[in-house]
C-alpha positions as CSV (number, residue, x, y, z in Angstrom):
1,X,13.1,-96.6,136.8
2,X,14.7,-99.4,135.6
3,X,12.4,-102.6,135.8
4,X,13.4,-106.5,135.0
5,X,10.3,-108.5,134.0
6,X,10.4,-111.7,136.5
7,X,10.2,-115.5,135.0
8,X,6.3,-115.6,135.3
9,X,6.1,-112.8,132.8
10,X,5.3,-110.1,135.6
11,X,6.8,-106.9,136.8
12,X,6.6,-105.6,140.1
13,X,6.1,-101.3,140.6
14,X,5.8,-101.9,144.6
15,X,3.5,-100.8,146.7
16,X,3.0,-96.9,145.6
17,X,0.9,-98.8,143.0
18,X,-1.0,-101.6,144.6
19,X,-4.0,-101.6,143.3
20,X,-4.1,-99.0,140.7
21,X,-5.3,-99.7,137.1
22,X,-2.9,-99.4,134.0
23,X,-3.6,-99.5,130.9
24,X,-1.1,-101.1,128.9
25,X,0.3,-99.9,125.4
26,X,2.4,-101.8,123.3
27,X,4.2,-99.4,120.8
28,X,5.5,-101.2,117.5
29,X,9.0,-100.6,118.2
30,X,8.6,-103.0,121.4
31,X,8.4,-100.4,123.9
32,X,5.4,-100.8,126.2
33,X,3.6,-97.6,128.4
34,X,1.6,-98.0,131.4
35,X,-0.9,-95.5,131.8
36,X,-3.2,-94.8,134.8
37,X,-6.8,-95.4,134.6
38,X,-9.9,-94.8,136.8
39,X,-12.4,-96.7,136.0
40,X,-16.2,-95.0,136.0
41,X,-18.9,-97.9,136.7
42,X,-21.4,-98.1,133.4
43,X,-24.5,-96.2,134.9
44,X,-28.1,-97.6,133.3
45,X,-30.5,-94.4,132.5
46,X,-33.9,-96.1,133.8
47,X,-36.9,-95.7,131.8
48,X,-39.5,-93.4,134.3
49,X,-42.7,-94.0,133.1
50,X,-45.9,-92.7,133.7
51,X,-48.2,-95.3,134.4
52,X,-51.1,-92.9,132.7
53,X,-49.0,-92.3,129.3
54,X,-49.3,-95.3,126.8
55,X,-45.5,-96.1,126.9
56,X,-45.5,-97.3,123.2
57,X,-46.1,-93.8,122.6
58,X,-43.0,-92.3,124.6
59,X,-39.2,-91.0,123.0
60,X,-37.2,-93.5,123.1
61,X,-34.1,-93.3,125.4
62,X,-35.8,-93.4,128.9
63,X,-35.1,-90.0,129.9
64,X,-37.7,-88.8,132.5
65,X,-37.0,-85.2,131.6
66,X,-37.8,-86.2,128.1
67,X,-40.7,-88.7,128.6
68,X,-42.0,-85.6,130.5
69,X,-42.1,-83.0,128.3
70,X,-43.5,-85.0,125.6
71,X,-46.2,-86.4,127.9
72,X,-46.7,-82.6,128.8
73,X,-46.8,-81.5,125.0
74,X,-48.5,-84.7,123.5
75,X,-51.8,-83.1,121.9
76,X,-49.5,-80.5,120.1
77,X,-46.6,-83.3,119.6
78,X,-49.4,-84.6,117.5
79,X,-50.8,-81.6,115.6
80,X,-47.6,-81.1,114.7
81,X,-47.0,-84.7,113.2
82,X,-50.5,-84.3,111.4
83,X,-49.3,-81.0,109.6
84,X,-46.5,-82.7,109.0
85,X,-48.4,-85.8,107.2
86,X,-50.6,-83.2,105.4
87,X,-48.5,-80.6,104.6
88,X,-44.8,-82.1,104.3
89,X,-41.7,-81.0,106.1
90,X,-40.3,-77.5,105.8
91,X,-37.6,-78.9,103.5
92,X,-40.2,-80.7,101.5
93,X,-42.3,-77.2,101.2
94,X,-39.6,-75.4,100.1
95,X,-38.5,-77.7,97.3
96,X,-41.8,-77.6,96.1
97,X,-41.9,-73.9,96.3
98,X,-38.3,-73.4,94.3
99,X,-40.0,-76.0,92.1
100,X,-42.9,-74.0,91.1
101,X,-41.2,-70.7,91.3
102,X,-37.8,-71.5,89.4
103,X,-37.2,-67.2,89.4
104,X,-37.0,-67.1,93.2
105,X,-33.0,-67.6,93.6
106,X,-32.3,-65.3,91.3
107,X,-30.2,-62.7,92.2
């Protein structure tokens, strides 16, 4: 279709297109392309918490699924992160273990 651009800098598609949303490209070679687009609101993922869980200690993210389970698994949430403070990360043991025992990738 075969479109003149009017004097205020506009084009007109008619009415088939009233209203929709384009997005407009503008190719280096001058050409421009009009693409539909729908357009999704921005959605806010509220924060559900539990007014009986200390929020500080809460994922962040605000995931009520999330702030759930963690409010479900907190005493072994925290065993875990003691290990972890006493003992090191997996990674960490196993560099100390290929440190001490240089033989063991061998072969």
């Amino acid at each position: 279709m075969l479109k003149e651009v009017g004097t205020s800098g506009q084009i007109s598609l008619g009415k088939k297109f009233a209203g929709q949303l384009f997005d407009v490209r503008a190719h280096p070679d001058g050409r421009f392309e009009l693409v539909p687009m729908k357009v999704v609101p921005h959605r806010s993922m509220g924060l559900a918490i539990d007014a009986t869980v200390d929020a500080d200690w809460l994922p962040p993210g605000g995931y009520t699924q999330s702030n759930t389970w963690a409010s479900d698994n907190r005493a072994a949430l925290e065993a875990y992160a003691q290990r972890v403070a006493e003992q090191g990360t997996a990674a960490e043991q196993l560099h100390a273990y290929l440190a001490a025992n240089p033989d063991a990738t061998a072969g």
